[in-house]
NURO-295669 format. One line per 5 residues: number of its first residue (from 1); their letters; for each residue x, y, z of C-alpha. Coordinates in Angstrom, 1 decimal. Example, Ala and Ser with C-alpha at 12.3 -4.5 7.8 and 13.67 -1.06 7.14 Angstrom:
<rs>
1	as	12.3 -4.5 7.8  13.7 -1.1 7.1
</rs>
This chain:
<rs>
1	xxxxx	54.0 -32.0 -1.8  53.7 -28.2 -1.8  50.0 -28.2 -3.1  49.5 -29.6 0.0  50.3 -26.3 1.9
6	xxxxx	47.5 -23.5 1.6  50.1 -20.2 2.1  47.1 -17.9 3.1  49.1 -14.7 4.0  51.2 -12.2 2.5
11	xxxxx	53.6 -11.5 5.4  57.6 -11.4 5.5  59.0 -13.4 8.1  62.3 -11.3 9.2  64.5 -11.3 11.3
16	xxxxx	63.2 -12.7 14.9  64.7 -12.7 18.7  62.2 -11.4 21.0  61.0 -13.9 23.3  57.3 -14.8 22.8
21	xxxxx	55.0 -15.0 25.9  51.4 -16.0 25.2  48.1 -16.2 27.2  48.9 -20.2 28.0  50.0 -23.0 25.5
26	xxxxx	48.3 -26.5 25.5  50.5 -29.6 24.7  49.0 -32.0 22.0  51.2 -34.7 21.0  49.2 -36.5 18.5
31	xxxxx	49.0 -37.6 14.9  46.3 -35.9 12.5  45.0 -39.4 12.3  44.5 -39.8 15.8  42.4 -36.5 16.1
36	xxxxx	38.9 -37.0 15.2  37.8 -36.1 11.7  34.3 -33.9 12.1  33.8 -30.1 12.2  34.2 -28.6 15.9
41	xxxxx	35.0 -24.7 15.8  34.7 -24.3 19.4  38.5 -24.5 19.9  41.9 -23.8 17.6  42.5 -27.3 17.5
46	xxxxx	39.2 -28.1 16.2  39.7 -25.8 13.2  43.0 -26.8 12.5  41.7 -31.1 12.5  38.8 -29.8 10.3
51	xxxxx	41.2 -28.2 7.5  43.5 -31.2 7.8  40.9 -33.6 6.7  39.7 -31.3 4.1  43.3 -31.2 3.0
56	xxxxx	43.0 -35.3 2.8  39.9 -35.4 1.0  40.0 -32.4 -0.8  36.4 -31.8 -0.3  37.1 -28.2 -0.7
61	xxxxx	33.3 -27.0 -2.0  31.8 -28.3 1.5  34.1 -27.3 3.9  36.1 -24.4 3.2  33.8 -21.2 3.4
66	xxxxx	32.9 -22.9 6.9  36.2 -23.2 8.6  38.3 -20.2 7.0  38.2 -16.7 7.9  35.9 -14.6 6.5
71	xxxxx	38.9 -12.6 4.5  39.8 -15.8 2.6  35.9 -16.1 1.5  33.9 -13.7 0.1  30.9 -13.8 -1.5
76	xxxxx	30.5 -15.5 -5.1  34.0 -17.7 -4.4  33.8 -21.2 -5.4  36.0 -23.9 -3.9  36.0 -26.4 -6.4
81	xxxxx	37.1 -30.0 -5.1  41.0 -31.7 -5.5  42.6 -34.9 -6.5  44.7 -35.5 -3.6  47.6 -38.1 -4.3
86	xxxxx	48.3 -41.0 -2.1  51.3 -39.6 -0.6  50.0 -36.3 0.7  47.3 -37.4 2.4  49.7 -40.1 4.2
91	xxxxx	52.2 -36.7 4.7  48.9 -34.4 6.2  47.4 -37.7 8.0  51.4 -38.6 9.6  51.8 -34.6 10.7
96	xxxxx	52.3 -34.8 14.9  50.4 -31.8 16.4  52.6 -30.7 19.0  51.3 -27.3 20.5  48.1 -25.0 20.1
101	xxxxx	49.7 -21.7 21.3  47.1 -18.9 22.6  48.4 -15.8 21.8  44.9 -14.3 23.9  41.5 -15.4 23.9
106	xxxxx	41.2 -14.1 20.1  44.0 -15.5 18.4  46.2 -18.8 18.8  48.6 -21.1 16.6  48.8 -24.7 16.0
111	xxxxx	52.0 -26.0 15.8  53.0 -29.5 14.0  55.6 -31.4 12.1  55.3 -30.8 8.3  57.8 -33.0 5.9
116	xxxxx	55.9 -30.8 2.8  58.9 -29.5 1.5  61.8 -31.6 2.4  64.2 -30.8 4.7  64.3 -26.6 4.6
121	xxxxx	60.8 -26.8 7.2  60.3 -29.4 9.6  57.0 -27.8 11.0  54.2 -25.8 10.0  52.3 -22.8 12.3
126	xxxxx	48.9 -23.1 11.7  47.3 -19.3 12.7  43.4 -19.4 14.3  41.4 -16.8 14.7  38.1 -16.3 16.9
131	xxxxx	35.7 -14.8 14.4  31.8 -14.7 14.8  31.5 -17.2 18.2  33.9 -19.9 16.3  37.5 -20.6 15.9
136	xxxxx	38.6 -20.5 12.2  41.8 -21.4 10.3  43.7 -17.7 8.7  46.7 -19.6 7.0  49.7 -21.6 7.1
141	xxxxx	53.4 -21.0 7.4  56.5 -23.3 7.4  59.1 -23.3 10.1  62.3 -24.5 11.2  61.4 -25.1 14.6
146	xxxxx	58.9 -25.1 17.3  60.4 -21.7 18.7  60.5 -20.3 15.6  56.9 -21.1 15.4  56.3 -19.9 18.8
151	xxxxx	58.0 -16.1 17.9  56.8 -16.2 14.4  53.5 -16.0 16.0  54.2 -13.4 18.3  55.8 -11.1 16.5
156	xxxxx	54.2 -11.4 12.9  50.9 -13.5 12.8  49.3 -12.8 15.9  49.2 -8.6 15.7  47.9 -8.7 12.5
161	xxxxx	44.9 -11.4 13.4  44.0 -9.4 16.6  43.8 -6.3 14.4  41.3 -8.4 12.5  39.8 -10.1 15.4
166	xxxxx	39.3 -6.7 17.5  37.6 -5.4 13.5  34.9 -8.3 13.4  33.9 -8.2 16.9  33.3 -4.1 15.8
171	xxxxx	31.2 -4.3 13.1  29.6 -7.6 14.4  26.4 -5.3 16.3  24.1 -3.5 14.0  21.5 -1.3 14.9
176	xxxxx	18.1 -2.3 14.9  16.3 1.0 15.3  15.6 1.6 11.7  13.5 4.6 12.2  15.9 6.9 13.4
181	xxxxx	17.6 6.2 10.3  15.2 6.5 7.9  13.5 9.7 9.9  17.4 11.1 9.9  17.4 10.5 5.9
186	xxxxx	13.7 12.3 5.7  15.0 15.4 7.2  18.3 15.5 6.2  18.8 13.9 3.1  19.2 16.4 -0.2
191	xxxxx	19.8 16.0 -3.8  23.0 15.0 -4.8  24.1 17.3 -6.8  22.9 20.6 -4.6  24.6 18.7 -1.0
196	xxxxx	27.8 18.7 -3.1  27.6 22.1 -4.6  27.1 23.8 -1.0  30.0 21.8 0.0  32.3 22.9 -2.3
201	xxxxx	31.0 26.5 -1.1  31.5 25.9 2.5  34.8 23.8 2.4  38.4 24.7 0.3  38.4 20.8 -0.8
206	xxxxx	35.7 18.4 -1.2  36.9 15.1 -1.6  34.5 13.0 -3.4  35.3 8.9 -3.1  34.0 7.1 -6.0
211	xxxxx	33.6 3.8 -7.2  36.0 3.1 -10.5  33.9 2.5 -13.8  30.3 3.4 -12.0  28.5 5.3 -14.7
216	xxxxx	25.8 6.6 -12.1  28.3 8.3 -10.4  29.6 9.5 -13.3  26.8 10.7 -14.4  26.4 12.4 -11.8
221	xxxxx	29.6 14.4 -11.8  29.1 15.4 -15.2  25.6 16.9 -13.9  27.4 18.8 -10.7  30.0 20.7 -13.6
226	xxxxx	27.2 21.5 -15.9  25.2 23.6 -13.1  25.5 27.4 -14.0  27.1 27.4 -10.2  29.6 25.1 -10.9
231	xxxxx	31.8 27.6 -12.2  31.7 30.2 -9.9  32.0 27.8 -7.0  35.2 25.5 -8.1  37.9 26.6 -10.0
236	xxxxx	39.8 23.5 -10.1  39.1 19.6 -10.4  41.7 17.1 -9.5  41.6 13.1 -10.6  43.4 10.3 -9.6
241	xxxxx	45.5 10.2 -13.0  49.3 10.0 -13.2  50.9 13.3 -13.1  53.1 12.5 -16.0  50.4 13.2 -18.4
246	xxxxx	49.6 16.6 -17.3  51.0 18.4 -20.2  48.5 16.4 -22.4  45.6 17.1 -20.2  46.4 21.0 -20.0
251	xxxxx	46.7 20.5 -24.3  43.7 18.6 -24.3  41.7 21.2 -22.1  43.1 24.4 -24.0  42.2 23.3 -27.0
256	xxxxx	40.0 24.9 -29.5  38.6 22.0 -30.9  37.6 19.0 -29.0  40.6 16.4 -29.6  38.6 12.9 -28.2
261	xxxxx	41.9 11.2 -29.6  44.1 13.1 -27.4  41.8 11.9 -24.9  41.9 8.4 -25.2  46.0 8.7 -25.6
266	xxxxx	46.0 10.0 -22.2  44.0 8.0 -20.3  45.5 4.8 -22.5  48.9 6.0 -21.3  47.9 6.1 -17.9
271	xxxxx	47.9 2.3 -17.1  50.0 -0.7 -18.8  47.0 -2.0 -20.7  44.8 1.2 -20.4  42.5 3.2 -18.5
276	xxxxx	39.2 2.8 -20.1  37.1 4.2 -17.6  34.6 5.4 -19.9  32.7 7.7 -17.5  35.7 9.6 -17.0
281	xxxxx	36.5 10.4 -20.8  33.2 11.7 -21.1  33.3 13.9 -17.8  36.1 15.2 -19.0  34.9 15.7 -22.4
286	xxxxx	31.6 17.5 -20.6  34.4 19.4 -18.4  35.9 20.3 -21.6  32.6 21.6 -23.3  31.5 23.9 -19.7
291	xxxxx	34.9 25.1 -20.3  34.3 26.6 -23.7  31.5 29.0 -22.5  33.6 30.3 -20.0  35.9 33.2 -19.6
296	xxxxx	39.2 32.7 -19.4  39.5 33.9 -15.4  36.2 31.0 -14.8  37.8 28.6 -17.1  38.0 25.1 -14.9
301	xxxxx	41.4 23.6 -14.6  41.8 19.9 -14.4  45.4 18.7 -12.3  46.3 15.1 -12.4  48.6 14.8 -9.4
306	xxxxx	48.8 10.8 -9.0  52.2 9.8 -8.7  54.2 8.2 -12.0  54.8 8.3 -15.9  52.5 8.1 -18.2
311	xxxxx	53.6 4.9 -20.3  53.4 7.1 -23.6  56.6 8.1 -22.2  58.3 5.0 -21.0  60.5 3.9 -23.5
316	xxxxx	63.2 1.9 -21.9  63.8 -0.9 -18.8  65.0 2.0 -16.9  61.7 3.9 -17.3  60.1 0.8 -16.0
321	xxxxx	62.1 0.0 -13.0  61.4 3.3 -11.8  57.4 2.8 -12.8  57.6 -0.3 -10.5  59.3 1.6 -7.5
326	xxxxx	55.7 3.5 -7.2  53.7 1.9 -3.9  50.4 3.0 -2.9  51.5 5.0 0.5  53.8 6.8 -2.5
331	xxxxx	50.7 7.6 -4.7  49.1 8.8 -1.4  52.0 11.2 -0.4  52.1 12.5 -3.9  48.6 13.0 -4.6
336	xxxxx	48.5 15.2 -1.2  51.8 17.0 -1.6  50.5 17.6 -4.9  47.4 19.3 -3.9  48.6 21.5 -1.4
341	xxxxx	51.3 22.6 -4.2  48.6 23.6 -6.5  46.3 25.1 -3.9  48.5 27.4 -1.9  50.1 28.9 -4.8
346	xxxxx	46.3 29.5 -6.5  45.0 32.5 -5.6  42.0 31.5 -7.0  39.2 31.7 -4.3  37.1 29.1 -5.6
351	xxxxx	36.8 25.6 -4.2  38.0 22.6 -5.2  36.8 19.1 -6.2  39.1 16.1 -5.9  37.2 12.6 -7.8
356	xxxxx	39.1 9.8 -6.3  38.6 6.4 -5.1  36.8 6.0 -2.1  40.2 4.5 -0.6  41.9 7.2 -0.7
361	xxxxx	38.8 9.9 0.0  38.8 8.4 3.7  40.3 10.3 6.7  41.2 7.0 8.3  40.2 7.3 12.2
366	xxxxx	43.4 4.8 12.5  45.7 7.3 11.1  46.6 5.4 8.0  48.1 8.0 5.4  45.5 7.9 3.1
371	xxxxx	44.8 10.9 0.5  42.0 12.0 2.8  44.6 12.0 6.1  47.8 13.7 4.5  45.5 16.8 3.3
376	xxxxx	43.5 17.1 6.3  47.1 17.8 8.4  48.1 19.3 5.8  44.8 21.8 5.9  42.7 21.4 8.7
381	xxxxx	39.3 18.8 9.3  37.3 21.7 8.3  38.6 22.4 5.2  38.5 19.4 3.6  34.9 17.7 3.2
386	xxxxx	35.1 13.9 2.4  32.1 12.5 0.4  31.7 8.3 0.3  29.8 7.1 -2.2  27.4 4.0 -1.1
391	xxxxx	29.4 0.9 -2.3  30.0 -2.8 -1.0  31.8 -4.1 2.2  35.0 -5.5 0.1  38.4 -5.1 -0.5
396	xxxxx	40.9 -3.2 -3.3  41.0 -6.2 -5.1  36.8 -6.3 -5.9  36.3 -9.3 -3.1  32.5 -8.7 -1.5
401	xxxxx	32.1 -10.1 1.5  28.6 -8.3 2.2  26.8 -5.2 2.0  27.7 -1.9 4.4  26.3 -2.9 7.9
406	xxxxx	24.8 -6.1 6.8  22.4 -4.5 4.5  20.9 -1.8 7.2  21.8 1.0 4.8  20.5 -0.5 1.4
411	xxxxx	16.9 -1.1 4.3  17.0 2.3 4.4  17.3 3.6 1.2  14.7 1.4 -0.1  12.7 2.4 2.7
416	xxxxx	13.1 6.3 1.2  12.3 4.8 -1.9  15.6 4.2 -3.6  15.5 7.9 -4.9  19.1 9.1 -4.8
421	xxxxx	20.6 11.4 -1.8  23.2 12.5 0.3  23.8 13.5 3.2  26.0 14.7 6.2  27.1 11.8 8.7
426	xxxxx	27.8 13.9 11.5  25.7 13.4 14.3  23.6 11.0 12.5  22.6 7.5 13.3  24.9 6.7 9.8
431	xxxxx	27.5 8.3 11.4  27.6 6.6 14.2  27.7 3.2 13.0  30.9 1.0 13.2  32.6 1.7 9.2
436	xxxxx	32.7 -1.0 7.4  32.7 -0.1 3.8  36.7 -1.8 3.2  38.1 -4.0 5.0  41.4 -3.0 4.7
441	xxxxx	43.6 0.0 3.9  47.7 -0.6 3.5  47.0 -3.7 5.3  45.3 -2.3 7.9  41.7 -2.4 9.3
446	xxxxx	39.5 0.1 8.8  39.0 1.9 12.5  36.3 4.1 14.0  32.7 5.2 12.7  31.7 6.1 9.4
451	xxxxx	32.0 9.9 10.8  35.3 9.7 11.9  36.5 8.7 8.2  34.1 10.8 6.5  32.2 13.7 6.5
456	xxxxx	29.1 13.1 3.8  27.5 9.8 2.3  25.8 9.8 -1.0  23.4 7.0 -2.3  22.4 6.6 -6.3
461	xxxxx	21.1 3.8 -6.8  20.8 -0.3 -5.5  23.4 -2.4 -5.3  21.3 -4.7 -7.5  20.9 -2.6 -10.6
466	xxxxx	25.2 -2.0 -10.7  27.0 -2.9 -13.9  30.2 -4.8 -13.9  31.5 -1.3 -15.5  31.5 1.2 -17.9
471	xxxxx	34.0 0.5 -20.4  35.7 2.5 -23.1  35.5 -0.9 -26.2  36.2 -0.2 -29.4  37.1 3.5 -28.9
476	xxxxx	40.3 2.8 -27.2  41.5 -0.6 -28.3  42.5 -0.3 -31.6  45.0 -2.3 -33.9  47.4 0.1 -33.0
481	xxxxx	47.1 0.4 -29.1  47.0 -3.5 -29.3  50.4 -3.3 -30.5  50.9 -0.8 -28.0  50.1 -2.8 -25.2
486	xxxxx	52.0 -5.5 -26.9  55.0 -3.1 -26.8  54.5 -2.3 -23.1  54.6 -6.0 -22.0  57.5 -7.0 -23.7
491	xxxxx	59.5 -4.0 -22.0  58.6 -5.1 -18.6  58.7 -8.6 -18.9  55.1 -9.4 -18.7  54.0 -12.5 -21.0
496	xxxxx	50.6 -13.1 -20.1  48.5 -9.8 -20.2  45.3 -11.1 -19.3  44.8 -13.8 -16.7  46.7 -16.1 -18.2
501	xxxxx	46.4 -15.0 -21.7  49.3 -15.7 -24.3  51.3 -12.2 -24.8  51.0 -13.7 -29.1  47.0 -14.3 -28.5
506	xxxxx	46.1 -11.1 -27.3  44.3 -8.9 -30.0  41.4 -6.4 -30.7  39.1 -8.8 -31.1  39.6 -11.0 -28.5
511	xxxxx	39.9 -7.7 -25.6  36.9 -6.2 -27.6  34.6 -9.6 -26.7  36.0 -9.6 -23.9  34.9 -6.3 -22.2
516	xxxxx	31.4 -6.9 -24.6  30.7 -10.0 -23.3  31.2 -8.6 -19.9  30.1 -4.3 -19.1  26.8 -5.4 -18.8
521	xxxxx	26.6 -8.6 -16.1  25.6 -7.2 -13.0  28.4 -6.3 -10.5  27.2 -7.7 -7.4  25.3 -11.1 -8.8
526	xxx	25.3 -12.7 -4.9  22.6 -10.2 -4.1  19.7 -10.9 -6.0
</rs>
């Protein structure tokens, strides 16, 4: 019976004893069998009878993108249809809707009788959310009781979905005016590379956001250190890499002879299975080269402040616990207090260039304490110069749901003939429009305009020409990292590596086809 419950959220219910109050609350009082079986968005209980029925029939390709939220759909999903057994469509068809509960006009909660999991529940809270002019189901959760249902919205469901509600109805408008934007872009858009070297000359830290295993940006970062100004402008360049492996990066850096297995042992070492972000061994490898026709008082140093241990040195299920303590506000804190450690006591004048994801990069208007945040209290707005690269409108977990201002941007670029630039979003019709580039940061909505989370935007390309990634293959996994990763797993438990992969299957050649058979599909298919 539990297949039939679709647990949509990832909330803790605690503990609860506020009394709820809510805009009104409509009595139903009738079977899902007595409602009437069609698709009517126009009010909670519509949305709610509509999943019902698709939980019946499990007709889950023609229904489900059309009465979820948008959060539980993005782009490319496929919703294949289920076998539904005779008893759980009897259980769904016999639930008694007691209450649709309206939190405010955004957000509500039906309420019914659920026998899904025996006695534990004997109801189910059903949230709704108003989302694009139509009600739309955003999960279930089992209850013990009507009142518990009632202050489970209250206090846990219903904050959340207005957060999201109040987030749609934000980004919804888009401008039309498309000449302002592309006349801004005209006059103020530079080349890459010289925007972010004046940056780093105007501002103690430029934070650059990137995109994880982009070779274009990449590329580009490896063209910014190889200017002859490069040196004499930054002294120091920071990465998003676990600060227990800083010892082998300083080794790596310092020494006379370019050691590419070194390399690959550190950034291997940085994640479980490996980080084989192949841009980012050969930036550092170019890094390492610039570095060599430099004096020692220009030589560039390269700080890993992430938080955590490099996995070359955890050795024991007491290394790992303390691994799996590490959350992302913790990498966030870290990564600042970091910074600030290794700037303040530098009396190097030079600037400083931090590549990180674009997450992290952003100064979060809602106060969120991202990487961006934490330095700019810790320095000052001035100081510190966040760059976003042009990405998707997604999530941390690689969903799409659409492109940055439904597309607007990507008009505008092509308009300007693709040809890469950035440029400051300050005062600019960019800047001004609703930011929409995640959807979520620490569980939170992304707030405010794109110039109140960052300062710059650069564009390198199309969305449509983007690669799935740029992969480090046969360089880094090896016969002996396999057994590596191998060892790694079996220290913390984990028995299928790969999506479901056998721990005793996994092997070279099977992570080798893998990543082959995938670096060059394109990243973002639903465009084209």
């Amino acid at each position: 019976m539990k297949k039939a419950v679709l647990i949509l959220w990832l909330l803790v219910l605690g503990n609860i004893g506020m009394k709820a109050e809510f805009s009104h609350i409509v009595r139903v009082d009738k079977k899902v069998s007595e409602l009437k079986d069609t698709i009517d968005l126009s009010s909670p209980l519509g949305a709610f009878t509509a999943s019902a029925y698709m939980q019946v029939k499990g007709n889950d390709s023609v229904c489900f993108d059309k009465i979820y939220t948008f959060r539980f759909c993005p782009l490319g999903k496929s919703y294949p249809n289920r076998k539904v057994q005779p008893e759980v469509k009897e259980e769904i068809l016999n639930r008694e809707v007691k209450q649709v509960v309206y939190y405010n006009d955004s957000v509500a909660g039906v309420i019914s009788t659920f026998e899904g999991w025996g006695d534990e529940y004997g109801y189910m809270l059903t949230g709704s959310v108003f989302e694009n002019g139509r009600w739309v189901n955003a999960g279930e959760q089992p209850v013990k009781s009507i009142e518990e249902g009632q202050l489970w919205l209250k206090e846990k469901l219903a904050p959340t979905l207005d957060r999201y509600a109040k987030y749609t109805s934000r980004i919804s408008h888009v401008s039309t005016d498309t000449t302002a934007f592309i006349r801004y872009i005209q006059s103020h858009g530079r080349e890459p590379e010289e925007f972010l070297l004046e940056a780093l000359k105007q501002h103690r830290i430029v934070l650059y956001g990137e995109h994880h295993f982009y070779k274009p940006s990449w590329d580009l970062m490896k063209r910014l250190i190889r200017r002859p100004e490069f040196p004499e402008t930054a002294g120091t360049v920071f990465l998003e890499m676990k600060t227990g492996n800083q010892d082998r990066i300083n080794q790596f850096m310092n020494g006379e002879k370019l050691d590419r297995q070194l390399l690959l042992d550190i950034l291997g070492g940085d994640y479980q299975y490996g980080w084989n972000d192949k841009g980012m061994y050969e930036f550092l490898i170019a890094l390492w080269e610039v570095n060599q026709k430099l004096s020692p008082a220009k030589k560039i140093r390269v700080i890993f402040p992430d938080f955590g241990l490099s996995w070359l040195d955890i050795q024991t299920e007491d290394d790992v616990k303390r691994w799996e303590r590490y959350t992302f506000q913790d990498r966030d804190t870290c990564m600042a207090d970091m910074t600030e450690k290794i700037i303040r006591e530098n009396q190097d004048s030079r600037g400083h260039l931090f590549i990180v994801g674009g997450n992290h990069a952003c100064k979060h208007a809602n106060g969120v304490p991202s990487l961006g945040n934490l330095l700019k209290q810790k320095f000052s707005d001035e100081e510190v110069y966040a760059v976003k690269l042009h990405t998707v409108w997604g999530d941390n977990s690689g969903n799409v749901f659409g492109k940055v201002r439904k597309g607007l941007f990507d008009f505008v670029f092509r308009m300007n003939g693709n040809k890469p630039v950035a440029f400051a979003l300050a005062d600019s019709p960019f800047g001004r429009e609703p930011c929409d580039f995640e959807l979520e940061y620490q569980g939170v909505p992304i707030a405010g305009t794109f110039e109140e989370n960052f300062d710059a935007y650069v564009f390198l390309q199309p969305l449509e020409m983007d690669k799935v990634g740029y992969f480090l293959v046969e360089e880094m996994y090896t016969d002996s990292f396999v057994d590596e990763i191998k060892r790694r797993c079996k220290l913390s438990g984990d028995k299928y590596p790969y999506r479901g992969l056998r721990l005793e299957d996994f092997t070279k050649e099977w992570r080798i086809n893998q990543l082959n058979g995938i670096k060059d599909e394109k990243r973002y298919p639903m465009f084209e």
